[in-house]
BAFI-3210 file (N, C-alpha, C; in Angstrom, 3 decimals, decimal comma, padded with zeros to 6 digits):
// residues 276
n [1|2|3|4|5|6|7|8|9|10|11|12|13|14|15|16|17|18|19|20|21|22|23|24|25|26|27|28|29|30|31|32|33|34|35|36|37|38|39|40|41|42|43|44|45|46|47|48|49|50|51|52|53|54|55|56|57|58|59|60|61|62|63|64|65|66|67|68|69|70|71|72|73|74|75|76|77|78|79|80|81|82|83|84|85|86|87|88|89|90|91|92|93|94|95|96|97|98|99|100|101|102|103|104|105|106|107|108|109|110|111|112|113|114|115|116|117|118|119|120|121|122|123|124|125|126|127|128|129|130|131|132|133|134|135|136|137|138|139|140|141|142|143|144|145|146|147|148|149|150|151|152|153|154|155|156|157|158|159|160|161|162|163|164|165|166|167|168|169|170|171|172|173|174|175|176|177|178|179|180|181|182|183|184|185|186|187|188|189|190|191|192|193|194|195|196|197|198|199|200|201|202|203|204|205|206|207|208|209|210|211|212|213|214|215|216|217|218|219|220|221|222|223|224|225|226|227|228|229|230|231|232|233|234|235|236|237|238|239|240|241|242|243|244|245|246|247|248|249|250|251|252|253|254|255|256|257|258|259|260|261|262|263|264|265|266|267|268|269|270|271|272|273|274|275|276]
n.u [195,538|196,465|195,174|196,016|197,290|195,129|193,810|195,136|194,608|191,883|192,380|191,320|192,688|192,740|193,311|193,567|194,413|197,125|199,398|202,155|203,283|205,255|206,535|206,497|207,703|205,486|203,614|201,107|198,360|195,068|193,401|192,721|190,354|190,711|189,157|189,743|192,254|195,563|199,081|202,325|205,323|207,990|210,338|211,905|212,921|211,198|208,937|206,128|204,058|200,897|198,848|195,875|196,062|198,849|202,176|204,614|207,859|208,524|210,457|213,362|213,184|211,491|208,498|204,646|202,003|198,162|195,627|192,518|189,733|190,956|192,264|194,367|197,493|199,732|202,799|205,256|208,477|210,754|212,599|211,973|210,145|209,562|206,654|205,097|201,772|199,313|196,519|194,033|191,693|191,565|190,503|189,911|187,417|186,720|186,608|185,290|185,212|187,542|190,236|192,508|195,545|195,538|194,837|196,789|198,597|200,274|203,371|203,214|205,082|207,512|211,039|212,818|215,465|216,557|215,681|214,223|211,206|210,768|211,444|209,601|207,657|207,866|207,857|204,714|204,125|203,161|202,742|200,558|200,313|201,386|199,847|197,686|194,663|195,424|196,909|195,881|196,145|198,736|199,421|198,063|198,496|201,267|201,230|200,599|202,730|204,380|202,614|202,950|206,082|206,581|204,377|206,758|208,727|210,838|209,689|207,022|205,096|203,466|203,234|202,894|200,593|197,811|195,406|196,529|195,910|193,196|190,508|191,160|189,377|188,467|189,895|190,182|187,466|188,224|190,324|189,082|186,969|188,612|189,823|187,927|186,867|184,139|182,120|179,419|178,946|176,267|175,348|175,266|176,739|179,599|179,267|179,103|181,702|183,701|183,095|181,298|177,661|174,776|174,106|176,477|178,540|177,743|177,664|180,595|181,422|180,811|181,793|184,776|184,844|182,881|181,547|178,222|178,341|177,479|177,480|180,105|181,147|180,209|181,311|183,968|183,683|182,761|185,621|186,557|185,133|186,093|188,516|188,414|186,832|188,770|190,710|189,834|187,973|185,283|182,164|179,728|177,747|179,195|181,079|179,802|178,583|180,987|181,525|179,747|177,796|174,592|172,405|172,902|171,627|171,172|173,664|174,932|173,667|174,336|176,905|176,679|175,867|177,651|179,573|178,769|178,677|177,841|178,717|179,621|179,972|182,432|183,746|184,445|185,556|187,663|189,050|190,883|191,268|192,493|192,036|189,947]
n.v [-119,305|-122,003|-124,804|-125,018|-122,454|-121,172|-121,783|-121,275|-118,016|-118,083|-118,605|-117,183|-114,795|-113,730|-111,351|-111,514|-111,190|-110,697|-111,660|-111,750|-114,198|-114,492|-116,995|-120,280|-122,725|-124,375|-124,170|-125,489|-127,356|-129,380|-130,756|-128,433|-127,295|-125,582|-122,560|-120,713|-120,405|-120,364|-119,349|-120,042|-118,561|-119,921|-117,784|-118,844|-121,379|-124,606|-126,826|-129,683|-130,531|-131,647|-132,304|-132,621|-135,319|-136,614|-136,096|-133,755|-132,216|-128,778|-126,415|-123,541|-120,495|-121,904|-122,397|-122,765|-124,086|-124,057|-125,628|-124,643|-125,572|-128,073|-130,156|-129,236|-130,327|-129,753|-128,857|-127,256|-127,704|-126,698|-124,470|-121,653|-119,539|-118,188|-116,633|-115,265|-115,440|-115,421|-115,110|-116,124|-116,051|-118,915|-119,771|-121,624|-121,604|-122,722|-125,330|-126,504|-128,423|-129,444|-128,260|-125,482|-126,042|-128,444|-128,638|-127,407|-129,131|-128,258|-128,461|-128,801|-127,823|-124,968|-124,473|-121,420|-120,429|-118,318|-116,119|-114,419|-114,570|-114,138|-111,309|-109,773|-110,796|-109,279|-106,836|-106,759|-106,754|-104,106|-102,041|-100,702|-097,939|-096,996|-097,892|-097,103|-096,441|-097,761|-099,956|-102,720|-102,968|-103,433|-105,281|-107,085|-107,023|-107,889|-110,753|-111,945|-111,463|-113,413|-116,148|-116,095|-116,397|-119,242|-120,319|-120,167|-121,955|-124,999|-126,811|-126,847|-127,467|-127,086|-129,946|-131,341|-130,870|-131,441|-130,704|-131,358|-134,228|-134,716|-136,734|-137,715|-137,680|-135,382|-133,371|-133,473|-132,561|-129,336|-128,890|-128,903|-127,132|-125,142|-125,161|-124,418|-122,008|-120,256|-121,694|-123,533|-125,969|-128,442|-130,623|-133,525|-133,122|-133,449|-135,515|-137,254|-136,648|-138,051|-140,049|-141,012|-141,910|-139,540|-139,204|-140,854|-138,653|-136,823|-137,810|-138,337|-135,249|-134,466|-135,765|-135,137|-132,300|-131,069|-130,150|-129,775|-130,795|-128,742|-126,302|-126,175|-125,755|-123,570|-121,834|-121,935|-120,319|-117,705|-117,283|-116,944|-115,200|-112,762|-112,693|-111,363|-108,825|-107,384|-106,970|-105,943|-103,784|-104,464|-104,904|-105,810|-107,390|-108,944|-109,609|-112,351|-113,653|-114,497|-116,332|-118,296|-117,926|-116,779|-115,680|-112,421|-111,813|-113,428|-114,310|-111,991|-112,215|-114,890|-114,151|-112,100|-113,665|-115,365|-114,294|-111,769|-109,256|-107,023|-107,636|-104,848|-103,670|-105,136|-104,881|-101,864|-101,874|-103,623|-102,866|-101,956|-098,552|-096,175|-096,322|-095,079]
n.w [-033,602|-031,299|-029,610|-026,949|-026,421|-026,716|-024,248|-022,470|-023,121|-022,319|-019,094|-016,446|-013,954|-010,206|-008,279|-004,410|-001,736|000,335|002,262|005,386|006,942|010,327|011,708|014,045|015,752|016,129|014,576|012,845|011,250|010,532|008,053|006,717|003,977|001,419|000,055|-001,706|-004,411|-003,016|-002,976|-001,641|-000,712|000,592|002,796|004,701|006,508|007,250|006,664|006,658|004,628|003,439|000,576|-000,208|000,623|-000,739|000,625|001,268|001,137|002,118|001,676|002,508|000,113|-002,013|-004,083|-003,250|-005,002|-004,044|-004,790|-005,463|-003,588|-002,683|000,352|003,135|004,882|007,709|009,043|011,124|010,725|011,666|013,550|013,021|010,837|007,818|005,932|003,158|001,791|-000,848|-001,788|-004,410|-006,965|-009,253|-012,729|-015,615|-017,586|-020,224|-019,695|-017,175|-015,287|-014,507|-012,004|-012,862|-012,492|-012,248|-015,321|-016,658|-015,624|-013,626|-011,193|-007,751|-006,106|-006,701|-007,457|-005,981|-007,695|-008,745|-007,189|-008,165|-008,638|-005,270|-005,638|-006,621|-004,941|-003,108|-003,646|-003,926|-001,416|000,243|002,426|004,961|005,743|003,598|001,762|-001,494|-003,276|-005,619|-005,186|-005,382|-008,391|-008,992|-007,089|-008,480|-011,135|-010,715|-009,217|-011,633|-013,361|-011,508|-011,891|-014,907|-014,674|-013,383|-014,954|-017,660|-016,567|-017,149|-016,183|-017,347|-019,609|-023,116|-023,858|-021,787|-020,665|-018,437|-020,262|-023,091|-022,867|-022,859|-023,874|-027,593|-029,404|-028,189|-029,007|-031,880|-032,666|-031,888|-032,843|-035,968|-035,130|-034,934|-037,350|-039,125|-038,823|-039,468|-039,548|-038,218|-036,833|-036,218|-033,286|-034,360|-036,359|-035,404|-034,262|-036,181|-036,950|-035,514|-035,584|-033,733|-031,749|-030,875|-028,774|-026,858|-027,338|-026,362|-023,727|-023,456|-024,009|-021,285|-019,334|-019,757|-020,025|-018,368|-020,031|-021,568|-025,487|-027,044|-025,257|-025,179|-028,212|-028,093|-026,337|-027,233|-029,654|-028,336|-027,706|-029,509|-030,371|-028,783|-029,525|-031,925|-031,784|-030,159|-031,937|-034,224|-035,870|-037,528|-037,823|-035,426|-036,289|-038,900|-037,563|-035,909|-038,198|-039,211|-037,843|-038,084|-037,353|-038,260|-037,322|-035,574|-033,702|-031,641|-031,376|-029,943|-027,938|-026,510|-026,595|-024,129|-022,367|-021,335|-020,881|-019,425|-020,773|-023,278|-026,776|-027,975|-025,729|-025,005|-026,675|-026,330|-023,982|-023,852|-026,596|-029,691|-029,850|-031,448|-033,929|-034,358]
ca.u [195,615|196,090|194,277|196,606|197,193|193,454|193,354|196,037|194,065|190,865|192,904|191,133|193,359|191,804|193,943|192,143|195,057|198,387|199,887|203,613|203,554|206,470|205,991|207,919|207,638|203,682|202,359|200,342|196,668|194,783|192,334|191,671|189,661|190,437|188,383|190,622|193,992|197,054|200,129|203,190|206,250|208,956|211,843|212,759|212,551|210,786|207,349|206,002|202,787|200,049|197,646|194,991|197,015|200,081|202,783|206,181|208,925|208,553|211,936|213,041|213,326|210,500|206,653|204,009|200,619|197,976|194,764|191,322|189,182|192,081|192,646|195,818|197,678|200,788|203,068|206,668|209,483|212,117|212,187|211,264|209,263|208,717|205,977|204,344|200,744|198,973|195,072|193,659|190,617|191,751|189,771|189,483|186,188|186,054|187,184|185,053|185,035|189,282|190,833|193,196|196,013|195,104|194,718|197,929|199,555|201,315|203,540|202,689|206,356|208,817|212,267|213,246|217,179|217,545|214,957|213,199|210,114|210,794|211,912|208,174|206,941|208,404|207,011|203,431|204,020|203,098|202,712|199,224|200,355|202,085|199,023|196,804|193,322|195,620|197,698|195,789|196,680|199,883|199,598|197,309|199,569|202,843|200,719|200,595|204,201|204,577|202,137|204,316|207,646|206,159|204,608|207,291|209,680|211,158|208,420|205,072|204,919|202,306|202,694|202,463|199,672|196,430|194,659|196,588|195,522|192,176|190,623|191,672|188,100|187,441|191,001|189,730|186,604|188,721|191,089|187,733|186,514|189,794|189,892|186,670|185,599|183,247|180,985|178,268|178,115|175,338|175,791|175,318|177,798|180,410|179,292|179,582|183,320|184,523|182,278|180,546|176,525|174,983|174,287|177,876|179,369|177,472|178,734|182,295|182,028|180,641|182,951|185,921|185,091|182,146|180,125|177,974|178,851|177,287|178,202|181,881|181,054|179,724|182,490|185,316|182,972|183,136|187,021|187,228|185,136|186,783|189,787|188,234|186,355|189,373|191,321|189,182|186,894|184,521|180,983|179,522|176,745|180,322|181,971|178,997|178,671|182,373|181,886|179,292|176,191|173,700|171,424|173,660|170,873|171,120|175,114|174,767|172,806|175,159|178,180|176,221|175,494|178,941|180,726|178,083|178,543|177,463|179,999|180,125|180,633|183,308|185,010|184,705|186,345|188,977|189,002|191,241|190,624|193,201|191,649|188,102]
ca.v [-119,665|-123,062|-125,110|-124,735|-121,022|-120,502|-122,349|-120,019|-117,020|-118,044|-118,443|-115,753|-114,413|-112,458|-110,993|-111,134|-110,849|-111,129|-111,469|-112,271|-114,392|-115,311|-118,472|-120,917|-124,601|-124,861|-123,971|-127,054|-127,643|-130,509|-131,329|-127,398|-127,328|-124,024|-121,863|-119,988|-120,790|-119,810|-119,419|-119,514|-118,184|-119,832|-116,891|-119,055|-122,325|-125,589|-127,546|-130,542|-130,307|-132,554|-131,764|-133,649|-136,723|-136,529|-135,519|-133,221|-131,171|-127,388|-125,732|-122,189|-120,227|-122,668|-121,964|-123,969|-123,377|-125,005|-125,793|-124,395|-127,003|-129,040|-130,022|-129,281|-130,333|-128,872|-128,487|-126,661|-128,878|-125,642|-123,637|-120,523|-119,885|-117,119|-116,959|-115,113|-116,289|-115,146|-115,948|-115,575|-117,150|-118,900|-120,615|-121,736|-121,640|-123,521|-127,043|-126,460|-129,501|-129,699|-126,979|-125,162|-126,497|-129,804|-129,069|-127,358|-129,989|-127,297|-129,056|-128,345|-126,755|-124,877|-123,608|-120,176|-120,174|-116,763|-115,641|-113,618|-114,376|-113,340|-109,717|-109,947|-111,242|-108,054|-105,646|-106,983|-106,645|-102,926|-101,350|-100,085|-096,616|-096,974|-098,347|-096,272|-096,939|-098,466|-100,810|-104,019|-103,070|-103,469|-106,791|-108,037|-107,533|-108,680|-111,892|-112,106|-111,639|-114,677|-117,055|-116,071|-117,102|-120,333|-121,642|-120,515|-122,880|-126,406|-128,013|-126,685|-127,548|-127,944|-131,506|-132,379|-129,840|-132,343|-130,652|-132,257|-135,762|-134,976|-137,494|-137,414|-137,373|-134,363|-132,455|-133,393|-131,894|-128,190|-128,692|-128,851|-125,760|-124,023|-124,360|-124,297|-121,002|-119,708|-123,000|-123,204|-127,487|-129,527|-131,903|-134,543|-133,426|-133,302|-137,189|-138,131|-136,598|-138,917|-141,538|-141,406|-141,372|-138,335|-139,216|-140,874|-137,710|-135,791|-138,631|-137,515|-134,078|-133,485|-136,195|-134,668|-130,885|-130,624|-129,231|-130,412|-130,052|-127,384|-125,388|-126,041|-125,166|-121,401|-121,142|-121,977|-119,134|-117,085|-116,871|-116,418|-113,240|-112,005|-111,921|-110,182|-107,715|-106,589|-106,491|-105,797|-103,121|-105,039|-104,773|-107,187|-108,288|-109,723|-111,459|-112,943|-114,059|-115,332|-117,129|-119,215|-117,899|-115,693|-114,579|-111,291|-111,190|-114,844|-114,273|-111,035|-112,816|-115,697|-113,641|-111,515|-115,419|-116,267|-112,770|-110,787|-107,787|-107,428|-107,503|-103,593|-103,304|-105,965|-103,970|-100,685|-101,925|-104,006|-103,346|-101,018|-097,685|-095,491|-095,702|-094,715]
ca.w [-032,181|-030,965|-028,241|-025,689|-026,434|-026,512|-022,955|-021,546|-022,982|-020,826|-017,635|-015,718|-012,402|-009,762|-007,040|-003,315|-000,747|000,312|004,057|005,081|008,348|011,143|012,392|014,505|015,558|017,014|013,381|012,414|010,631|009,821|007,428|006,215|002,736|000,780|-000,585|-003,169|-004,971|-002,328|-003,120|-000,303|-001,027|001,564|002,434|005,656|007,427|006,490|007,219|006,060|003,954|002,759|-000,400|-000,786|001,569|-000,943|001,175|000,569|002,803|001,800|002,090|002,394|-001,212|-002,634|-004,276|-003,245|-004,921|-003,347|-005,901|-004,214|-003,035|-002,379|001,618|003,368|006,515|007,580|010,598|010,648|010,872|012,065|014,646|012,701|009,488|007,686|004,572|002,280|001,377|-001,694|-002,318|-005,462|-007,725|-010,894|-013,779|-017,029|-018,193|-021,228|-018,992|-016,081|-014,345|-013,550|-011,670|-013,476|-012,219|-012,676|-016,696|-017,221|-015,363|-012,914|-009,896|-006,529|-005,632|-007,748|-007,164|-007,254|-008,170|-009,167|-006,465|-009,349|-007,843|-004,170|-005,493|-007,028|-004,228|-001,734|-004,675|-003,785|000,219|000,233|003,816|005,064|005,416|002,440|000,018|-002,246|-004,193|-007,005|-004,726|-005,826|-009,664|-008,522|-006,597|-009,642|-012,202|-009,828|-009,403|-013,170|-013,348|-010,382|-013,130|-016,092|-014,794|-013,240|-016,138|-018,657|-016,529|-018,325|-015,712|-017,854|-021,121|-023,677|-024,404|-020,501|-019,924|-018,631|-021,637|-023,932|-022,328|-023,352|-025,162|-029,007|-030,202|-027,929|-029,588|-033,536|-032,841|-031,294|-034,042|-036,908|-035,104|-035,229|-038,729|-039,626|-037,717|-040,094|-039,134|-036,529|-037,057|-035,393|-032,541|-035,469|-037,475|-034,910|-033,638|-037,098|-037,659|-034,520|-035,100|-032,390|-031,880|-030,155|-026,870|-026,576|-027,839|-024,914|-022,118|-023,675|-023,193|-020,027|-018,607|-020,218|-019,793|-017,561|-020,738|-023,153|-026,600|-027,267|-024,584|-025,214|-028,788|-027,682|-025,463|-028,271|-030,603|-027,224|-027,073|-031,093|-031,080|-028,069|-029,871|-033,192|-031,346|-029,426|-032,486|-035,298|-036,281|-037,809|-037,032|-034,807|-037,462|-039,115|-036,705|-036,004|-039,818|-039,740|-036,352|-038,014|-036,575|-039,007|-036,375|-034,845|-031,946|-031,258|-031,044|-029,124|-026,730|-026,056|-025,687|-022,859|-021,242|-021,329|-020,400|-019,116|-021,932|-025,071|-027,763|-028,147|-024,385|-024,576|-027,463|-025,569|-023,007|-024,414|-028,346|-030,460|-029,948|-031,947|-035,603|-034,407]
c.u [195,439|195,214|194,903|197,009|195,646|193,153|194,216|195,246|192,964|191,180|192,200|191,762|192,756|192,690|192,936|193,336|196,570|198,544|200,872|203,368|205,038|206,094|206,883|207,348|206,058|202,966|201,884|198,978|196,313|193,478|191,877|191,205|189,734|189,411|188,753|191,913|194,937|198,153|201,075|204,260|207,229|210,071|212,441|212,153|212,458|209,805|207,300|204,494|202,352|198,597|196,815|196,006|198,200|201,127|204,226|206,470|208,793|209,727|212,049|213,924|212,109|209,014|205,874|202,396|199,771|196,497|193,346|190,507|190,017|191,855|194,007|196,002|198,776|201,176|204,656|207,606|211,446|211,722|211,637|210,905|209,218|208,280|205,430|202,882|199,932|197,832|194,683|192,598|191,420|190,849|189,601|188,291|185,791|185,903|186,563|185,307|186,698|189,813|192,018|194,915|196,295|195,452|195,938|199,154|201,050|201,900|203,386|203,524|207,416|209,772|212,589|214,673|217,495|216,900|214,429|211,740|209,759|211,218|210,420|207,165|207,123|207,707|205,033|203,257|203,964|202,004|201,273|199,734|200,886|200,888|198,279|195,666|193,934|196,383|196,981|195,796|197,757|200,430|198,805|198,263|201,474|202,263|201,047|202,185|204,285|204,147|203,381|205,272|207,257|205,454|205,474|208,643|209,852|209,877|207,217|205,414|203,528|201,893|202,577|201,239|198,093|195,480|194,992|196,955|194,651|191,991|190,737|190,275|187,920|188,771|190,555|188,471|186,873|189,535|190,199|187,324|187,494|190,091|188,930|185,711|184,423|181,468|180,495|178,078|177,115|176,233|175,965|176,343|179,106|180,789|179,648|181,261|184,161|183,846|181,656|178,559|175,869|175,110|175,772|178,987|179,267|177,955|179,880|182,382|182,081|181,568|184,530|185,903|184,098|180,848|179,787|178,624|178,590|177,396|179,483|182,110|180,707|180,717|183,833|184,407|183,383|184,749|187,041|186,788|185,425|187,819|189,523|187,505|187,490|190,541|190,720|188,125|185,574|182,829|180,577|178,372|177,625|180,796|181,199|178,847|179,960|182,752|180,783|177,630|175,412|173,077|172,438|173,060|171,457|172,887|175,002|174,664|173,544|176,001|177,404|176,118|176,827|179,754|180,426|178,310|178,679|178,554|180,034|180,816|182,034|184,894|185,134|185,888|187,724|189,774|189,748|190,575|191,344|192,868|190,445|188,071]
c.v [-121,177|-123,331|-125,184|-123,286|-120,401|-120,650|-121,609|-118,487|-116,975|-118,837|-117,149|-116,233|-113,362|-112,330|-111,066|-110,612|-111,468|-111,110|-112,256|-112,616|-114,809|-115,608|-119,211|-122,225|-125,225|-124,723|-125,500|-126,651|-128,861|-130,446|-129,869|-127,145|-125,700|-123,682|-121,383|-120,676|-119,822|-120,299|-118,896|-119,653|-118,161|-119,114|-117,740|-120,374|-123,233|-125,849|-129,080|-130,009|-131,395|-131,889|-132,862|-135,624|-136,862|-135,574|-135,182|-132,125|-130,267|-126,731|-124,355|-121,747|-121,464|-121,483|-122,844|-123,341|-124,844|-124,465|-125,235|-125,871|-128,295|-128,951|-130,254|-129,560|-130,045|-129,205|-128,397|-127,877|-128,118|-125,059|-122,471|-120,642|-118,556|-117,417|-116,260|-116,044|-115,284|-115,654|-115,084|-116,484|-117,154|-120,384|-120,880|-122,654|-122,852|-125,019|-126,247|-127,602|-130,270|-128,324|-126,446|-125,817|-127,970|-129,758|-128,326|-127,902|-129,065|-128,495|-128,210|-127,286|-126,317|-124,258|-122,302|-119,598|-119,312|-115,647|-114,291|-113,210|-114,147|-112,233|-109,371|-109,988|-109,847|-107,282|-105,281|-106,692|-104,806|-102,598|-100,657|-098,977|-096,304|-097,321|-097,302|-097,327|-097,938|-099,221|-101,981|-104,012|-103,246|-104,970|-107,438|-108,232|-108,151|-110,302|-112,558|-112,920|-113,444|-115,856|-116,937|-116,937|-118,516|-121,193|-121,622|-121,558|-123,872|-127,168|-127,939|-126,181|-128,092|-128,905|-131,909|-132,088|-131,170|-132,506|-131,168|-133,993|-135,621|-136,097|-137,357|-137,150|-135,698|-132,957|-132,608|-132,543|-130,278|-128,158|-128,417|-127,468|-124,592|-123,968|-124,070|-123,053|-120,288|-120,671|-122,875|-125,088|-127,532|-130,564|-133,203|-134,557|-133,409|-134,687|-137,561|-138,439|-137,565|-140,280|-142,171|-141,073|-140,596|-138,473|-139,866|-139,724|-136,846|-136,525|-138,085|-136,258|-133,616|-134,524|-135,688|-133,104|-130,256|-129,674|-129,851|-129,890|-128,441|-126,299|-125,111|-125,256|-123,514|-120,981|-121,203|-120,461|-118,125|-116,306|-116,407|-115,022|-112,451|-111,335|-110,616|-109,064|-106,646|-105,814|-106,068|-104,666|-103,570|-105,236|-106,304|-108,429|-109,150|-110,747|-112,589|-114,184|-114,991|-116,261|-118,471|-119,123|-116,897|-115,071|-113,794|-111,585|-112,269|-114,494|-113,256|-111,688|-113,924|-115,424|-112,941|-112,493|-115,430|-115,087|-111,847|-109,408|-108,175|-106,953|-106,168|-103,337|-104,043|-105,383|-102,452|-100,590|-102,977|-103,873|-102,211|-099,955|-095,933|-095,414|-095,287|-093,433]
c.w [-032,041|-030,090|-027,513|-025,851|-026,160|-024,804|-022,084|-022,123|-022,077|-019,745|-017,125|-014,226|-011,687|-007,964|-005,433|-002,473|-000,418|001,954|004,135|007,163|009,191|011,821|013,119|014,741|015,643|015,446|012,669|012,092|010,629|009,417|006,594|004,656|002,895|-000,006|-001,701|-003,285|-003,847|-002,711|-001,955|-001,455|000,422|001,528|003,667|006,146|006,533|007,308|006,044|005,819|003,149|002,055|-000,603|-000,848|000,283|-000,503|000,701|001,776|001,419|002,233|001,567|000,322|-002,735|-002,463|-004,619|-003,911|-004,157|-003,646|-004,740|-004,484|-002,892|-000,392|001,781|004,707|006,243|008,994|010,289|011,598|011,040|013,061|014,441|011,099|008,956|006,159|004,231|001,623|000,190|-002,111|-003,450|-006,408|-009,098|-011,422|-014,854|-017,543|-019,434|-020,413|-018,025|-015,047|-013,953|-013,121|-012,983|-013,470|-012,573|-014,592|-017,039|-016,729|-014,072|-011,889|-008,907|-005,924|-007,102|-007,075|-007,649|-007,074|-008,183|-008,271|-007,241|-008,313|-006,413|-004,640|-005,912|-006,172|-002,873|-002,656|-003,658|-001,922|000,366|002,059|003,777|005,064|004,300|000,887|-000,199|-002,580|-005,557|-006,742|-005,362|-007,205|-009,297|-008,715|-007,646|-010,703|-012,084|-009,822|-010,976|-013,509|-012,659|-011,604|-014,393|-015,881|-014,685|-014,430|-017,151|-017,935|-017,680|-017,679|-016,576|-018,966|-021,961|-023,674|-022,428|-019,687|-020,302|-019,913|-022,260|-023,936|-022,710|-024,542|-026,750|-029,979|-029,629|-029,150|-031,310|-033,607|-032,649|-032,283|-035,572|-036,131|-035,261|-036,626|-039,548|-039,021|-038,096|-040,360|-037,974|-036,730|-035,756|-034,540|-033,618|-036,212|-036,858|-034,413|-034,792|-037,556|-036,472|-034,095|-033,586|-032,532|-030,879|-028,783|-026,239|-026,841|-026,270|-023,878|-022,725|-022,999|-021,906|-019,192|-018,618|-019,562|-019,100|-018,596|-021,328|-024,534|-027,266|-026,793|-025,002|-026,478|-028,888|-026,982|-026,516|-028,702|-029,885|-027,397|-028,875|-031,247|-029,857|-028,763|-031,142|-032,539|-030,530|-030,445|-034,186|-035,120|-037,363|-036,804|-036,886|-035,876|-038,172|-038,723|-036,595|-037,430|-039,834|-039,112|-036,995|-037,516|-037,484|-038,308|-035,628|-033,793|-031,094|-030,621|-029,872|-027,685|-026,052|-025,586|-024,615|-021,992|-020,662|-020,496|-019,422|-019,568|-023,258|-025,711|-027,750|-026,780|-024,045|-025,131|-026,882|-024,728|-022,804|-025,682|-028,670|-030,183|-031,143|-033,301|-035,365|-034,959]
res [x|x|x|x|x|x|x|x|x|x|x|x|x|x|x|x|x|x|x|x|x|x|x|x|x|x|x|x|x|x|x|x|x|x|x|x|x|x|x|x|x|x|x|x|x|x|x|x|x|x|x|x|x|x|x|x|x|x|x|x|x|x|x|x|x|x|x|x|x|x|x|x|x|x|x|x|x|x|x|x|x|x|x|x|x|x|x|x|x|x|x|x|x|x|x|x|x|x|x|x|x|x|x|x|x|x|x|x|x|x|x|x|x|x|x|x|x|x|x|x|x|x|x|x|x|x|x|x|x|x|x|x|x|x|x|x|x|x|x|x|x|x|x|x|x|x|x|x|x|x|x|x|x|x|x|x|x|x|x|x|x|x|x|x|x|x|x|x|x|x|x|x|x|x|x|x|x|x|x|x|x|x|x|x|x|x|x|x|x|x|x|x|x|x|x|x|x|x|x|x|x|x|x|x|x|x|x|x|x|x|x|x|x|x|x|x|x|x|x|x|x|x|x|x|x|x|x|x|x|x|x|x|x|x|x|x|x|x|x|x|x|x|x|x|x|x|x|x|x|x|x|x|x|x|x|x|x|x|x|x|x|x|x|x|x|x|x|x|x|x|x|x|x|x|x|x]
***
C-alpha cells in the first residue's frame, strides 16, 4: 500500500441527508458557515457562489462540493433553479488538521458530461412513502458511488493531491514506516533519519498533520493492522509482533483509542469469515 492509497483508505464517509429544492430568483445567503460537507448537484438554472470569498458561476448539470467549515454566499442568477443538496461528514484521520478536500486537492465544481452522476443522484432521492429502514444504505453507498467517479476524474490525481505537497521530510519518514512495518522506531530515530532534532521534528508534524509524531506513528500502525486483521487470520498477539509493538495489551489498547474496538471486534466485524 502506498501513501496516497493508505490516505484514500482512511477517508471515512458518513451519509446524513439529502433534499432536492425548486428555487427561483430571491434565493440568496450571506456569510453562512457549514457545519458538514454538502454537496449540490445543479439539474437547472444558475447562481453565483462564493466559498470562503473565492467566487464562481454554478451552471446547470454541474457538482459543487462545498468543504465543512468553509463559509458560503450565494444568490441565483436565473429565474428558476432547481438542486439537489447532499450533507455528509468526511475525514481523514491520519491529517487532521486539513479538511479532506483540501488534502486530496479536490476542485470546488466538476462537470457531469455523461450525467452519470445525476442518474445517481435521482437513485438517492427516494420518496417518503416510498423509503424503508434500509433507505440510507442505499443513499450511503450511492454517495460512495458520487466520490468514486469524482475523484477517478483527469482533475484528481495523486501527484496533485495536497498530500503529496507534504513536506519531503514528513513523506521519508511514511515511506521508512511503509517499509519498515515490523518497526516501532523512537521519536529519535525518526529525527535522526531526516536530520532533524526532536523538538523540530514535533513543530513539523503537528504543523503539517495536526499530530505529533507519535500519534501519526499509531495511526500509520492503526491503518496497517486494520488491513491484516480484516484479511488475515492471524492472531492478534502477531500482528501486533509484525506491527512492531511486543506488548499485545499495549497494542490492543491503542487500537481501541484510535477506533473504539478492540482488534477482535474490528475483525468480527470486518475480517474474513469463510475459513473459520
Amino acid at each position: 500500500m502506498n501513501s496516497f492509497q493508505m490516505m484514500i483508505e482512511a477517508l471515512e464517509i458518513r451519509f446524513l441527508h439529502i433534499t432536492q429544492y425548486q428555487l427561483d430568483y430571491r434565493w440568496q445567503a450571506k456569510e453562512r458557515k457549514l457545519q458538514h460537507c454538502v454537496m449540490w448537484y445543479v439539474h437547472k438554472g444558475s447562481f453565483q457562489l462564493a466559498i470562503d470569498q473565492a467566487s464562481m458561476r454554478c451552471n446547470e448539470g454541474q457538482i459543487i462540493i462545498l468543504p465543512a467549515h468553509s463559509t458560503i454566499s450565494f444568490h441565483a442568477i436565473s429565474d428558476e433553479l432547481l438542486l439537489t443538496s447532499i450533507n455528509f461528514d468526511a475525514e481523514i484521520s491520519l491529517v487532521n488538521n486539513r479538511s479532506w478536500v483540501q488534502l486530496l486537492n479536490l476542485p470546488n465544481v466538476f462537470e457531469d458530461r455523461a450525467s452519470k452522476i445525476e442518474r445517481i443522484v435521482h437513485e438517492m432521492l427516494i420518496p417518503e412513502n416510498e423509503a424503508t429502514a434500509y433507505a440510507h444504505l442505499l443513499q450511503q453507498s450511492s454517495l460512495l458511488r458520487i466520490l468514486y467517479e469524482l475523484l477517478h476524474t483527469e482533475n484528481v490525481a495523486e501527484s496533485n493531491s495536497s498530500y503529496s505537497h507534504l513536506d519531503k521530510r514528513i513523506h521519508t519518514i511514511i515511506h521508512f514506516l511503509h517499509a519498515h512495518p515490523q518497526q516501532m522506531p523512537e521519536i529519535k530515530e525518526l529525527a535522526e533519519l531526516v536530520q532533524l532534532s526532536d523538538s523540530h521534528l514535533r513543530k513539523l508534524f503537528i504543523k503539517q498533520t495536526g499530530q505529533a509524531p507519535l500519534h501519526f506513528v499509531h495511526s500509520i500502525k492503526i491503518e496497517q493492522a486494520k488491513k491484516l486483521l480484516a484479511t488475515s487470520v492471524k492472531p492478534v498477539s502477531q500482528i501486533s509482533y509484525e506491527l512492531g509493538i511486543e506488548n499485545s495489551n499495549y497494542f490492543s489498547r491503542m487500537f481501541k483509542i484510535k477506533t473504539s474496538l478492540t482488534p477482535l471486534q474490528y475483525r468480527q466485524q470486518f475480517g474474513l469469515w469463510l475459513n473459520d
